[in-house]
N, C-alpha and C positions, 0 to 999 in steps of 0.2 A: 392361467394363460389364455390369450383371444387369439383365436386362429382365423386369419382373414383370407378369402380363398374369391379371387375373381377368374370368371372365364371370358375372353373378346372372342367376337365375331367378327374377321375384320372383311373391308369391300375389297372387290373382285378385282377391281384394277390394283390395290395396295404392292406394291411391287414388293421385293424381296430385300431391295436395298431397303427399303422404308420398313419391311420387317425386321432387319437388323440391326437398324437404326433404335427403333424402342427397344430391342432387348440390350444394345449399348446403354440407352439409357437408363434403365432398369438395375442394371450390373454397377451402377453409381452410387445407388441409394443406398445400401446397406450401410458402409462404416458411418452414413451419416447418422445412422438412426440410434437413436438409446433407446434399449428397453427391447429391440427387434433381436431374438432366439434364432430364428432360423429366414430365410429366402432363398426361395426357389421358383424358377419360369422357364414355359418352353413351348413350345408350337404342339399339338394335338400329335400321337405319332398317325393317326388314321386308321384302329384297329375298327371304329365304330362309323357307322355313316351318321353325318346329323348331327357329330360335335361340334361345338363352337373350337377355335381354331388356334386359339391359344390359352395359357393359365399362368396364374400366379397364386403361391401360397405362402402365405407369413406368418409369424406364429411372435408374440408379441409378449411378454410379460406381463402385460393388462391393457384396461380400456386405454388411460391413458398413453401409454406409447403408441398403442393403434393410431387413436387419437392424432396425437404428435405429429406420425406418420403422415397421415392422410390430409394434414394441412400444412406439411415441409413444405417451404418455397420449393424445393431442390424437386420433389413429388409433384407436385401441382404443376411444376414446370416440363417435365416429363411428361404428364398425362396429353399437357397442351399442345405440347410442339411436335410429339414422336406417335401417342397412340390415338388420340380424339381425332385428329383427321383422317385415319384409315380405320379406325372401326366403324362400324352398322351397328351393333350390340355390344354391352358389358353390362355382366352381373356379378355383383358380390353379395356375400355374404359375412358376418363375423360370428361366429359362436367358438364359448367357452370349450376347453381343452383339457 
């Protein structure tokens, strides 16, 4: 199993609507995807000062469906139109599970 796990940072003016605009989007992808175990996402709750501001974690069957994932029209069009314009920062990560 590849567990994919990104954290945003998103900018200071990003409004709230606009944050719950990507997590609508986000809440899309799942039945798209074969091969995707688990998704889950959510804003930082703020126990820690100096986290990045939001997460996603996905846990995938293999490289392939990560794969699959990470280049869905339906994903990439998400990333484009809901989270790329109000993030500063994202990092992901995938390792095995």
């Amino acid at each position: 199993m590849i567990r994919h796990v990104v954290v945003i940072t998103w900018t200071p003016d990003a409004t709230d609507e606009q944050k719950l605009q990507a997590s609508a989007g986000l809440a899309t992808l799942p039945p798209l995807m074969s091969g995707l175990r688990s998704y889950v996402f959510g804003p930082d709750v703020g126990v820690t000062n100096g986290n990045a501001d939001f997460a996603i974690v996905a846990d995938f069957d293999d490289a392939d469906s990560y794969v699959a994932y990470r280049d869905h029209p339906a994903h990439v069009d998400v990333v484009k139109r809901s989270i790329a314009p109000i993030s500063t920062q994202r990092r992901a990560v995938q390792f095995k599970v």
